[in-house]
PDB file of N, CA, C and O in Angstrom:
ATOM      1  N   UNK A   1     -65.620 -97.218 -55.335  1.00  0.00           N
ATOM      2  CA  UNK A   1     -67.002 -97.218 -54.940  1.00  0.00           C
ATOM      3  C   UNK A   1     -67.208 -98.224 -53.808  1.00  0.00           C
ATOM      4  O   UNK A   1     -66.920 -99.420 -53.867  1.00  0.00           O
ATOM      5  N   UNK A   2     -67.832 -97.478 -52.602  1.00  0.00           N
ATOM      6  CA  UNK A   2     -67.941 -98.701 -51.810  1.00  0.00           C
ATOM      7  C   UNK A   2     -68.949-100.211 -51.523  1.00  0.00           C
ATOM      8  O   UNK A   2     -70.107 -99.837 -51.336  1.00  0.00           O
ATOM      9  N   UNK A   3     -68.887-101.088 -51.475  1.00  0.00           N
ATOM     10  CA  UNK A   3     -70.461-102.068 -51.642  1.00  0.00           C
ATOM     11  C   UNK A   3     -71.287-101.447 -51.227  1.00  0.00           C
ATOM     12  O   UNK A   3     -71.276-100.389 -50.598  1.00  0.00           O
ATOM     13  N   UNK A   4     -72.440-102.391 -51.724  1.00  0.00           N
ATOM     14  CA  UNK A   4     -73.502-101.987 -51.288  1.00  0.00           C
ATOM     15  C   UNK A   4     -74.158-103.116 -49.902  1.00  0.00           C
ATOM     16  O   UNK A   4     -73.951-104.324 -49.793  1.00  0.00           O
ATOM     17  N   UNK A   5     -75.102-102.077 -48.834  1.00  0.00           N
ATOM     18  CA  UNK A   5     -75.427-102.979 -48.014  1.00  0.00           C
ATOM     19  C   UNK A   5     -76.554-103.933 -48.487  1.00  0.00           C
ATOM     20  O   UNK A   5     -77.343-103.437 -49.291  1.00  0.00           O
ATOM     21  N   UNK A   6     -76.803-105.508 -48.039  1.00  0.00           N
ATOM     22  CA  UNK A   6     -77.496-105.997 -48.604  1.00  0.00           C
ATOM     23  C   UNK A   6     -78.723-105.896 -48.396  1.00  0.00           C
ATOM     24  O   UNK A   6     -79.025-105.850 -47.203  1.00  0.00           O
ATOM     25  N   UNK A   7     -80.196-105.805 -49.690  1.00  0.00           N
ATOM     26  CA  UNK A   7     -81.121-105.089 -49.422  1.00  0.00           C
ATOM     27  C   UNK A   7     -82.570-106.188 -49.030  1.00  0.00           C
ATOM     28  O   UNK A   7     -82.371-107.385 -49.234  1.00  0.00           O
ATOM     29  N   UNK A   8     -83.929-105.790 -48.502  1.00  0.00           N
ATOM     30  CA  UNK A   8     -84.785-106.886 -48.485  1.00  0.00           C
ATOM     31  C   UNK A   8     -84.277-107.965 -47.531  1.00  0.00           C
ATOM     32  O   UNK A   8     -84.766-109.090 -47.631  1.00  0.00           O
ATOM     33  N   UNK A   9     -83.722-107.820 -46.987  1.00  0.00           N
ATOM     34  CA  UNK A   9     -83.546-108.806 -45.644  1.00  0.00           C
ATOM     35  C   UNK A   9     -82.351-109.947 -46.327  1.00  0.00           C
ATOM     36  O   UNK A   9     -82.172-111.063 -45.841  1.00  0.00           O
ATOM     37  N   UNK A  10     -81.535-109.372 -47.636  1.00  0.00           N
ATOM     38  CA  UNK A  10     -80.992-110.631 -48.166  1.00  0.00           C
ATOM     39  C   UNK A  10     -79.344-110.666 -47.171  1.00  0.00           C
ATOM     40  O   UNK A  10     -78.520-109.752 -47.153  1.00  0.00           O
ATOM     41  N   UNK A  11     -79.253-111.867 -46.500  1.00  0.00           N
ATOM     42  CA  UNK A  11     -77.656-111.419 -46.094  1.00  0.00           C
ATOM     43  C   UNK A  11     -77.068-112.741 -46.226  1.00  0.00           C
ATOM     44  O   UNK A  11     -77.820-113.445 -46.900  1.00  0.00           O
ATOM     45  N   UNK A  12     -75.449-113.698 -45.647  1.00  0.00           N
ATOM     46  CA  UNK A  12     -75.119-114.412 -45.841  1.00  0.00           C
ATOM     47  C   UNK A  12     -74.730-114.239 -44.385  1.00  0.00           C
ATOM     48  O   UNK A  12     -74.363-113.282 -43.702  1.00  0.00           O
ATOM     49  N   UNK A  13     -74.977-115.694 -44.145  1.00  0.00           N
ATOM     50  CA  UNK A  13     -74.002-116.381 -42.623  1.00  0.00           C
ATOM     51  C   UNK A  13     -73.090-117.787 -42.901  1.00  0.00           C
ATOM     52  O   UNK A  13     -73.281-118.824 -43.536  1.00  0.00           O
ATOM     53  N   UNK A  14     -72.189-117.333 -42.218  1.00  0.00           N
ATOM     54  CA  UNK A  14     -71.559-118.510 -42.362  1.00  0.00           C
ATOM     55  C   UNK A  14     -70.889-118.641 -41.145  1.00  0.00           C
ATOM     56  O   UNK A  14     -70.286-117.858 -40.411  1.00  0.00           O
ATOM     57  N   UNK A  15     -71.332-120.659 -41.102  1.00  0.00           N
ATOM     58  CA  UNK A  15     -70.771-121.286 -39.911  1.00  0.00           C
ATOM     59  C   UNK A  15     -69.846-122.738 -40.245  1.00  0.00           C
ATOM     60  O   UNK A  15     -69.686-123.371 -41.288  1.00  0.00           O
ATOM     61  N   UNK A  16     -69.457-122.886 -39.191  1.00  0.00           N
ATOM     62  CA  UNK A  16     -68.789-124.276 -39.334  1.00  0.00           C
ATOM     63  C   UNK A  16     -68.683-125.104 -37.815  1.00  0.00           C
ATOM     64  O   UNK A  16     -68.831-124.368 -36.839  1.00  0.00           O
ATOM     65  N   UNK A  17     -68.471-126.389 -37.565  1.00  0.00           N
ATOM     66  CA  UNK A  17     -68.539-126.685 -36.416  1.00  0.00           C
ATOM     67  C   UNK A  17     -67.492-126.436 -35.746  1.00  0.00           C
ATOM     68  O   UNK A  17     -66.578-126.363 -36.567  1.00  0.00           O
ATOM     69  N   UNK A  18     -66.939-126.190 -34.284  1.00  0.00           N
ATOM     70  CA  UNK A  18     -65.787-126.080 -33.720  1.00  0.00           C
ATOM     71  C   UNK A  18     -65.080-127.308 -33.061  1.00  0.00           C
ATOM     72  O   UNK A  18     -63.955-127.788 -33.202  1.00  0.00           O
ATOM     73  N   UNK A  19     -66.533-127.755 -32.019  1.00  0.00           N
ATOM     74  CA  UNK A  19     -65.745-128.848 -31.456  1.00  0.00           C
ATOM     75  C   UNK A  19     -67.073-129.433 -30.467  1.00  0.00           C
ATOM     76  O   UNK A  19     -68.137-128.853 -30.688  1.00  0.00           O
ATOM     77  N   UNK A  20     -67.096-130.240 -29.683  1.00  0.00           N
ATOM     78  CA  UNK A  20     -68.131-130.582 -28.728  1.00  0.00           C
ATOM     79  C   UNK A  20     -67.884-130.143 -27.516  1.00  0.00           C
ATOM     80  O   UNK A  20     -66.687-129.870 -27.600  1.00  0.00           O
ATOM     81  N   UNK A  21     -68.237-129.873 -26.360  1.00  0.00           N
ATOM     82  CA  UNK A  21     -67.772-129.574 -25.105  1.00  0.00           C
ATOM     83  C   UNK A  21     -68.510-129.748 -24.205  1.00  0.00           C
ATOM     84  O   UNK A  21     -69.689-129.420 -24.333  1.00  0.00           O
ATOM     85  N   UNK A  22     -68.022-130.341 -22.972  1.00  0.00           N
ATOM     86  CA  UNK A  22     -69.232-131.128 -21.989  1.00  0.00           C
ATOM     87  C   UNK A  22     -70.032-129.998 -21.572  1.00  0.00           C
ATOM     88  O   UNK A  22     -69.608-128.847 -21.464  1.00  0.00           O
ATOM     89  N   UNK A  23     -71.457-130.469 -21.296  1.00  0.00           N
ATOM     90  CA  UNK A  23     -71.957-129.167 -20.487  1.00  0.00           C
ATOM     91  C   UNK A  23     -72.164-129.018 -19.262  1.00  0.00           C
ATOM     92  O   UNK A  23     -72.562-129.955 -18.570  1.00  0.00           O
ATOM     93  N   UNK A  24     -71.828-127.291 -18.573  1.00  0.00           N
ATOM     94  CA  UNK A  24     -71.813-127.493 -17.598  1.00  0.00           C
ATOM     95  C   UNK A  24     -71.137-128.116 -16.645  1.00  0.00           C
ATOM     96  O   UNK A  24     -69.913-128.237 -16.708  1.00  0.00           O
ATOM     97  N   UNK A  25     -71.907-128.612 -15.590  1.00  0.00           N
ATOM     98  CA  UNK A  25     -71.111-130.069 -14.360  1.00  0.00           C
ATOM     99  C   UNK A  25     -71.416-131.081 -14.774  1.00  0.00           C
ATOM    100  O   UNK A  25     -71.123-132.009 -14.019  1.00  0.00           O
ATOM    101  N   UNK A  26     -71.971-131.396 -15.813  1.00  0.00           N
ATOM    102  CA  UNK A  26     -71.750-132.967 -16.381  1.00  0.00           C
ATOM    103  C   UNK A  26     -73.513-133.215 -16.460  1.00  0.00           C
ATOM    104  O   UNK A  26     -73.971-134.209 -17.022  1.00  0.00           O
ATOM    105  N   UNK A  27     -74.274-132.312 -15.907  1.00  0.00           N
ATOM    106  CA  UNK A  27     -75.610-132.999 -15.405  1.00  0.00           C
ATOM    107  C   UNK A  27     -76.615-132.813 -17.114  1.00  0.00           C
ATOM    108  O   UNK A  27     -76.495-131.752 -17.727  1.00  0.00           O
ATOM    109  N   UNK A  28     -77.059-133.364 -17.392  1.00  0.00           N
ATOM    110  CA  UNK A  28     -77.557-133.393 -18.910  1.00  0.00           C
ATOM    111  C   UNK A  28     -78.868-132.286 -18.841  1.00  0.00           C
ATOM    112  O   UNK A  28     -79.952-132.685 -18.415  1.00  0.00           O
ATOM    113  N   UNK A  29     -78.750-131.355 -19.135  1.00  0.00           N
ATOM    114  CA  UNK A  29     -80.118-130.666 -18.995  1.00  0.00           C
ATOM    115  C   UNK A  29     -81.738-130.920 -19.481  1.00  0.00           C
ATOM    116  O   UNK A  29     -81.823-131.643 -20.473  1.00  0.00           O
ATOM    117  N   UNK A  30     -82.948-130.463 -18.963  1.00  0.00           N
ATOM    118  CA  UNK A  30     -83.990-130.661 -18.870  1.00  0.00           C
ATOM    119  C   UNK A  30     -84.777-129.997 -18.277  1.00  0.00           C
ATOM    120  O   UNK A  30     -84.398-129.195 -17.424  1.00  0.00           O
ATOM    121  N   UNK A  31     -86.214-130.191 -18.622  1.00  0.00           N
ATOM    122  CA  UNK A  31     -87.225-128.972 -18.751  1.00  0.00           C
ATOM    123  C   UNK A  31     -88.502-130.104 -18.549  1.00  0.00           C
ATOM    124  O   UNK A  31     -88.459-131.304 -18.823  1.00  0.00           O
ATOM    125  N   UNK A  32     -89.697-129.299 -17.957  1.00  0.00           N
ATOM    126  CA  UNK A  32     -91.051-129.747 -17.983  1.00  0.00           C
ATOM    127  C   UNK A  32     -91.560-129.880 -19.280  1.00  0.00           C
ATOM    128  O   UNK A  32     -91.305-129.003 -20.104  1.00  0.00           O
ATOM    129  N   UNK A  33     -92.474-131.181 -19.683  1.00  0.00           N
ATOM    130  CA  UNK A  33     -93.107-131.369 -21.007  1.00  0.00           C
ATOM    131  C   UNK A  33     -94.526-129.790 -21.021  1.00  0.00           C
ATOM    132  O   UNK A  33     -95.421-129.318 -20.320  1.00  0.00           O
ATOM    133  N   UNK A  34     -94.098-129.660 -21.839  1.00  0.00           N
ATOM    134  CA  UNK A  34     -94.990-128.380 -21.807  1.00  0.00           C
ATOM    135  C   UNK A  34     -96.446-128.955 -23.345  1.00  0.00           C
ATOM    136  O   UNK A  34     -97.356-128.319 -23.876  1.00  0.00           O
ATOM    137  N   UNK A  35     -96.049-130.085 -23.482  1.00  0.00           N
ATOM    138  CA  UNK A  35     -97.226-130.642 -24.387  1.00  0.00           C
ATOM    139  C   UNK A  35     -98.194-131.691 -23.805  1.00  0.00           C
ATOM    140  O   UNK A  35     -98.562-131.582 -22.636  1.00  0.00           O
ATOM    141  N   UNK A  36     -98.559-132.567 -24.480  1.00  0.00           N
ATOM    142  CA  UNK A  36     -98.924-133.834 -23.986  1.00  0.00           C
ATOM    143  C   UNK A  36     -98.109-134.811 -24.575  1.00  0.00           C
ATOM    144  O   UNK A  36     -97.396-134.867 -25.577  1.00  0.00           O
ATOM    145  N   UNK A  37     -98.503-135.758 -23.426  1.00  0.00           N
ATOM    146  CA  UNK A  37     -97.094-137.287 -23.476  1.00  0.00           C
ATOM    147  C   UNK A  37     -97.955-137.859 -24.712  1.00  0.00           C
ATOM    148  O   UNK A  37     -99.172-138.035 -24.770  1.00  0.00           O
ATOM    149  N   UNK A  38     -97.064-138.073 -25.584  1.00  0.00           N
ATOM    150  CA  UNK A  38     -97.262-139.219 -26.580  1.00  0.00           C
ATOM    151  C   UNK A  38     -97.256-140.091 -26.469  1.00  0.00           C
ATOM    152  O   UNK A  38     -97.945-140.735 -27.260  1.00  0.00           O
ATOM    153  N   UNK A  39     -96.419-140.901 -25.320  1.00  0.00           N
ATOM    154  CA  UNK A  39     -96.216-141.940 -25.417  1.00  0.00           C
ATOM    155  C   UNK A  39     -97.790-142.650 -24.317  1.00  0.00           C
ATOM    156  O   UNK A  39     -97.850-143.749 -23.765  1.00  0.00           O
ATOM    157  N   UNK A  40     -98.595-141.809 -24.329  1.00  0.00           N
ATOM    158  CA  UNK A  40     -99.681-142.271 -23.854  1.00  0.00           C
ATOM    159  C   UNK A  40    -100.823-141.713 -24.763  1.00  0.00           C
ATOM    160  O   UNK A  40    -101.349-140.601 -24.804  1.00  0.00           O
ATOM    161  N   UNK A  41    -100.976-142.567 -25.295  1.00  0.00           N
ATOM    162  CA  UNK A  41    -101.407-142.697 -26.469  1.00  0.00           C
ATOM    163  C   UNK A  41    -103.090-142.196 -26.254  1.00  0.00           C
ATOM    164  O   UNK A  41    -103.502-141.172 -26.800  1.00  0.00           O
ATOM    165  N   UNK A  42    -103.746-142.840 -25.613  1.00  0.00           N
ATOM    166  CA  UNK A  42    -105.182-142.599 -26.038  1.00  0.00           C
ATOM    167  C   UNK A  42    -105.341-140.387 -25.711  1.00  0.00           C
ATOM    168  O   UNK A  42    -105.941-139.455 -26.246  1.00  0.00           O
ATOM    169  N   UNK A  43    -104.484-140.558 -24.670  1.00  0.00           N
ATOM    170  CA  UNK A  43    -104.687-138.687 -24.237  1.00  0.00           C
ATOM    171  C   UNK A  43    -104.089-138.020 -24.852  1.00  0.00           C
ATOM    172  O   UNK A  43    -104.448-136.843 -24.886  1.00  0.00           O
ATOM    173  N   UNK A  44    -102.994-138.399 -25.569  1.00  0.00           N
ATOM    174  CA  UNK A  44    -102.172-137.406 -26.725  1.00  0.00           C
ATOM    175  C   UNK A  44    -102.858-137.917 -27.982  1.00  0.00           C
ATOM    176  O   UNK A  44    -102.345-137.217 -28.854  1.00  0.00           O
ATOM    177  N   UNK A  45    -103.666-138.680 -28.542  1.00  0.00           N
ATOM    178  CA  UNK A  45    -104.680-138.667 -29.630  1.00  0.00           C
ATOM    179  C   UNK A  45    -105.734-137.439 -29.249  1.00  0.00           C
ATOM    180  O   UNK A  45    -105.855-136.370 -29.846  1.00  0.00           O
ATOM    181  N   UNK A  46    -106.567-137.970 -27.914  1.00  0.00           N
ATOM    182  CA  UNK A  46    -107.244-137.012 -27.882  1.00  0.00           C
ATOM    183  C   UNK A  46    -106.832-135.385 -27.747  1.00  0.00           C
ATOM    184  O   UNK A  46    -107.616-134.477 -28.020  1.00  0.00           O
ATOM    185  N   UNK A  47    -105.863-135.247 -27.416  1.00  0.00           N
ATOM    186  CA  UNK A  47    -105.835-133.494 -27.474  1.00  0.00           C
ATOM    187  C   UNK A  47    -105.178-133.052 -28.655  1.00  0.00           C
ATOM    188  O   UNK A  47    -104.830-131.904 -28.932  1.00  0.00           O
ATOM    189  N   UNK A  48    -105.000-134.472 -29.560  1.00  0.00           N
ATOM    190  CA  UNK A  48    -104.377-133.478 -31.047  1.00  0.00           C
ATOM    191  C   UNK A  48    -105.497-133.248 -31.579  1.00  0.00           C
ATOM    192  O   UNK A  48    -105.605-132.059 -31.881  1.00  0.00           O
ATOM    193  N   UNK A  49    -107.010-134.306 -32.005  1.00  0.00           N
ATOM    194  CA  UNK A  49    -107.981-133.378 -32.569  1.00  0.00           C
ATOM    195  C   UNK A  49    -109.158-132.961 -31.700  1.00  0.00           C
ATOM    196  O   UNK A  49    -110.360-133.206 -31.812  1.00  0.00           O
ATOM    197  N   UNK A  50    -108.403-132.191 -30.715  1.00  0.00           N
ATOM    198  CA  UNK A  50    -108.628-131.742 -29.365  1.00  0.00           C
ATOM    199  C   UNK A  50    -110.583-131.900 -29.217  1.00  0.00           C
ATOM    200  O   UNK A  50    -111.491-131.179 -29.630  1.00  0.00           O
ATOM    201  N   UNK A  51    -110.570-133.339 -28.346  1.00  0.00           N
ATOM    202  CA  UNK A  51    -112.401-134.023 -28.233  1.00  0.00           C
ATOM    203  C   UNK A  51    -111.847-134.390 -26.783  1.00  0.00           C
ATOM    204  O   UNK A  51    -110.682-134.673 -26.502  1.00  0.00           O
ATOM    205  N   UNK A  52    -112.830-134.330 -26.018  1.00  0.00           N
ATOM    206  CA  UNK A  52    -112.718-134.591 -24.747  1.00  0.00           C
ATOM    207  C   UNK A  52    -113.948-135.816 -24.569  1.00  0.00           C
ATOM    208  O   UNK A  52    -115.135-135.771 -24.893  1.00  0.00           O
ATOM    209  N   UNK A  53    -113.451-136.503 -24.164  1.00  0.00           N
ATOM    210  CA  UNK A  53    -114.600-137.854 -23.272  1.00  0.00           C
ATOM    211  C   UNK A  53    -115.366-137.149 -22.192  1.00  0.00           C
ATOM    212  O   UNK A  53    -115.023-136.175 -21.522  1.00  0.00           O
ATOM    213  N   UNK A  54    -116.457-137.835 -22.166  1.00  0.00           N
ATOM    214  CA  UNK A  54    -117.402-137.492 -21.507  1.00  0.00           C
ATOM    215  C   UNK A  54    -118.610-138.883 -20.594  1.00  0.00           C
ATOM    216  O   UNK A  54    -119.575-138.517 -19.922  1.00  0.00           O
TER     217      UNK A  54
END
């Protein structure tokens, strides 16, 4: 009898680590803050319980 496929979205993955490897040409990658800076505090308070000064 052959298995059965697994049903309801149930399945198994399996990983393990391989190794590290530089990336790329060495240059560390990066991207635009697409939030607000935290580390400035009074404007990343204000847009978490999003109130604007006036």
């Amino acid at each position: 009898m052959a298995s059965r496929a697994p049903v309801r979205g149930e399945a198994e993955w399996g990983s393990a680590f391989d190794r590290y490897a530089p990336v790329g040409d060495g240059a560390t990658p990066s991207r635009p803050r697409t939030d607000h800076n935290p580390f400035n505090r009074k404007e990343y308070l204000l847009s978490v319980v999003r109130r604007v000064t006036g």
